[in-house]
N, C-alpha and C positions, 0 to 999 in steps of 0.2 A: 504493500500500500504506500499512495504518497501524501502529501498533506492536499494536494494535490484533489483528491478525489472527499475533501468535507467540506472544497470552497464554497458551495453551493448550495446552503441547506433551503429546504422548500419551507420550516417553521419555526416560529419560535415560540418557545414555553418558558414558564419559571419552572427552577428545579423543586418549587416546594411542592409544585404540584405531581412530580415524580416520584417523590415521597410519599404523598397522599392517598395514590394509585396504589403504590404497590403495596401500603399498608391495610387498603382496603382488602387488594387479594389476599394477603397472610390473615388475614383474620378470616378468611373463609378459607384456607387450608390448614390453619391450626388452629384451633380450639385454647390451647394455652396464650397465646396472643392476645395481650392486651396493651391499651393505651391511654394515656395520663397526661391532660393538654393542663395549663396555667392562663385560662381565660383566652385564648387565642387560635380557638377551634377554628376557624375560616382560616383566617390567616395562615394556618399551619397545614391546611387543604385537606383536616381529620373529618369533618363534615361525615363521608361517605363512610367510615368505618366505623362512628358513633352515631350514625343513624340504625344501620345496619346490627350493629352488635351494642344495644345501650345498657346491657347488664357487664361489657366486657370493658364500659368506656368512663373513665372518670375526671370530672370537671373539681380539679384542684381547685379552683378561682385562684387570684394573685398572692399566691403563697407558694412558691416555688421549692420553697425548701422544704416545706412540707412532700409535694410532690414528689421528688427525689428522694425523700425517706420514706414512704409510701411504694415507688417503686422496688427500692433496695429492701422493701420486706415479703413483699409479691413475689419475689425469684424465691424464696425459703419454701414456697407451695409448688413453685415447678410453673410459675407463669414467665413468660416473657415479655418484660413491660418497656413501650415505647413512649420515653416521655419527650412531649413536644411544646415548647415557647421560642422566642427568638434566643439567639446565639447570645447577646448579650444575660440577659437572663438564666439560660441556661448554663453558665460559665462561670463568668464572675459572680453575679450573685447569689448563687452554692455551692462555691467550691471547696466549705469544710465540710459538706453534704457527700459533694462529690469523693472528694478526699477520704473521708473515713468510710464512710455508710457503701459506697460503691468501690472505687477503686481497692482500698485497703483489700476489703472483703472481698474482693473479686465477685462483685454479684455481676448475674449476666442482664445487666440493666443497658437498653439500647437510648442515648440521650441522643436526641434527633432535634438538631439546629436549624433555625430557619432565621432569613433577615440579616446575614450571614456580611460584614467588611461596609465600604462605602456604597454599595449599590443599594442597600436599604436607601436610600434617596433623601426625601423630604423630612424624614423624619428625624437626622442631624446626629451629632456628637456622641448626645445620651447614651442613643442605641446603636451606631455605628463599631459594634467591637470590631477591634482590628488585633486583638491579644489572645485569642480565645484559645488557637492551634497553640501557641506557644503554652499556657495554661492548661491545656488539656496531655499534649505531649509529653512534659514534664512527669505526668503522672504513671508509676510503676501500675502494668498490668492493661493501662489503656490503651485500647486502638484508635488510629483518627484518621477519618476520611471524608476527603473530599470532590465531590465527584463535581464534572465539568457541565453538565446537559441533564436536560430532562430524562432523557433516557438512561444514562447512565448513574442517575441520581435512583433511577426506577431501578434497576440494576443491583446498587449498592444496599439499597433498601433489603433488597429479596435476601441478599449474600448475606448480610450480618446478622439477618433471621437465623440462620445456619452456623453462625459463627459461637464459640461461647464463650459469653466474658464480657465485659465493660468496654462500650463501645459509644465514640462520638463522632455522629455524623452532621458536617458542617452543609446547605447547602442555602441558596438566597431566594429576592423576591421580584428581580424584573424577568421581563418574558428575555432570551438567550438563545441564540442562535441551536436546534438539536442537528447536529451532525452525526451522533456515533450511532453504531445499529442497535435497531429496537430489540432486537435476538443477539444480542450480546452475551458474552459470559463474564462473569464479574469476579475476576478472583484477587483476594484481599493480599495485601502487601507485594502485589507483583505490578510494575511498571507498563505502561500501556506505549509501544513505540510505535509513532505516529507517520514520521519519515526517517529515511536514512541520511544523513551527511557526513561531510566530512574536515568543516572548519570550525563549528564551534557547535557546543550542544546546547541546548535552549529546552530547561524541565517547567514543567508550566502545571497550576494545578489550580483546580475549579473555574472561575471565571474568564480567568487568564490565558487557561489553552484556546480560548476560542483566538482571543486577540495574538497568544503567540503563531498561529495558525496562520494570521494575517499577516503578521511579520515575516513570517518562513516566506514567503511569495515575494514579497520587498527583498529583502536579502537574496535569494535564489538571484533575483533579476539584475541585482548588482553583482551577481557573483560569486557570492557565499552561501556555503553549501550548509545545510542546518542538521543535524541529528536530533529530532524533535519527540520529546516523551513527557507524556502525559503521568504525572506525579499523581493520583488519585487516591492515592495510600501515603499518607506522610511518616506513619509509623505503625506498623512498622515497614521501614522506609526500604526502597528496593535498591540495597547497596550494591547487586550485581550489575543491575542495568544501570548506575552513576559510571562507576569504576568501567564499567569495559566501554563505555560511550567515551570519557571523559581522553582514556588511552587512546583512542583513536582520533579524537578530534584535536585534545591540548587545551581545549579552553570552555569555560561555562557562562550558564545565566539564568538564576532562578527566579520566577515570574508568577505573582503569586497577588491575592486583594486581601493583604493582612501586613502588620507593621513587619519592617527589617528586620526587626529582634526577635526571634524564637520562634519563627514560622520555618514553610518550605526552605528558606536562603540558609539558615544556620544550619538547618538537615543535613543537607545538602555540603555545607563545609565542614561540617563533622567527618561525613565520609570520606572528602578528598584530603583534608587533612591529613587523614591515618591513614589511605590505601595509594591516592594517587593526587600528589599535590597539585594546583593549576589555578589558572586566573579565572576567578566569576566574579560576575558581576551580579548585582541585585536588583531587582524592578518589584518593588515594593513602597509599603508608605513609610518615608520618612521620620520613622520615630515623633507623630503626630496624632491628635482627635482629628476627627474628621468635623465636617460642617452640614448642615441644608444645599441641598441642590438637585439637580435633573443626575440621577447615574451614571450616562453617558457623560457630561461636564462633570463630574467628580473625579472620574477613572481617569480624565485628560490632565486635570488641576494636578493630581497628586499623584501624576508619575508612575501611571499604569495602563497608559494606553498605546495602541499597535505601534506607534513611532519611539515609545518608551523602550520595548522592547526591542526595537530595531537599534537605536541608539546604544544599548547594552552590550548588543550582541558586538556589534561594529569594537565596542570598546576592549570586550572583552579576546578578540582575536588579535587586536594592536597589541594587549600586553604580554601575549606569546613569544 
């Protein structure tokens, strides 16, 4: 495949609604399958599986830590609980929830993010987390995933059903280019390679592989060859597919809608560090809050949009 053959998708979806779907089908294929929203059942696109199953559906209201201790007692019965608010909420605001009740304990509690960097839009700062990956990572025993598209959002949903253990999946709220196939297989901690190259490698996760996808076409046409992978698993993270790209090309660029520190970019230098050292570059936000604005003009302001990425790249092949 090349990047070559996603330039042209026919639609676009939010990925929460990828979420919403596929939790609708788990709950009619397992019966253990339940779900725990913090007052933000639409938004979080639960609608369809709390209509459907309302003895299997519980409305927290805005008490989130409740929520998450709630969930983390639900797995002691053998249920699998999907809790859902925004990223913000879900993150920072119980993370000694998360911390003790879930991660410590290893319950197989599935925390399902929505609202997810700055494309939450209008709604500004407050809720814009941009720390969530790096706070969630950190954490011994958790997985964290972030998927690119509706589809593959729908994907990663099904896959962590299946998975067992503490798990966070990060995904947002404007409509996003669906490029990857609907009959996908989804498999956790392994690296999605998009195209092959051979000047610089450019890893890109959730929002971002769409715009790095953009990029690869710009650079191809100048000349520079891209090895383009889709990072959809941050942790745990696909050191095989860093390390044999990175030997081949000499140089990187991680591209990501979450701050510089403790997302996909330091993952990612953790591994070249200790396997294969090399010049990357980062396309991320600036050690900043975000503000109020249209998503598309956020992604531009703050240093994450397709010329961002192109600019990276460019840099990141000069210091080879």
């Amino acid at each position: 495949m090349s990047y070559k053959d996603y330039l042209n998708p026919t639609e676009k979806k939010d990925t929460r609604s990828g979420f919403g779907a596929a939790l609708a089908e788990l709950g009619k294929e397992d019966p253990n399958v339940v779900a725990l929203c913090a007052d933000l059942t639409g938004s979080l696109k639960m609608n369809a599986f709390a209509d459907a199953f309302p003895d299997r559906f519980f409305q927290t209201g805005v008490a989130e830590a409740n929520m998450i201790g709630m969930a983390a007692g639900l797995t002691i019965g053998g249920k699998i609980p999907f809790t859902g608010t925004f990223a913000n909420f879900s993150t920072g605001r119980v993370y000694d929830q998360i911390r003790q009740s879930i991660a410590y304990s290893q319950k197989n509690v599935k925390i399902c993010a929505s609202h997810a960097g700055l494309t939450l839009g209008e709604d500004g700062a407050t809720h814009q987390i941009l720390e969530d990956v790096g706070l969630m990572r950190m954490l011994p025993n958790m997985t964290v995933i972030n998927p690119c598209d509706y589809n593959q959002t729908f994907a990663a949903t099904k896959a962590i059903h299946k998975h067992e253990g503490p798990v966070y999946l990060r995904f947002g709220r404007p409509k996003w280019p669906v490029f990857t196939s609907s009959d996908q297989t989804f498999e956790i901690g392994k690296a999605w390679k998009i195209s092959e190259g051979a000047d610089v490698s450019i890893f890109a996760t959730g929002h971002l592989v769409w715009n790095a996808i953009k990029a690869t076409e710009v650079l191809e046409k100048e000349g520079i060859s891209v090895d383009l992978i889709n990072i959809h698993t941050i942790k745990p993270i696909d050191e095989e597919a860093i390390i044999q790209s990175v030997a081949k090309t000499g140089c990187a660029v991680a591209a990501e809608e979450h701050n510089r520190h403790g997302g996909l970019g330091d993952a990612v230098a953790q591994v070249l560090s200790m396997n294969q050292p090399a010049p990357l570059q980062y396309v991320a936000v600036n050690d900043r809050f975000g503000e109020s604005g249209k998503p598309e003009e956020l992604m531009v302001k703050y240093g994450l949009g397709v010329d961002d990425v192109v600019k990276a790249a460019k840099a990141a092949v000069a210091r080879k």
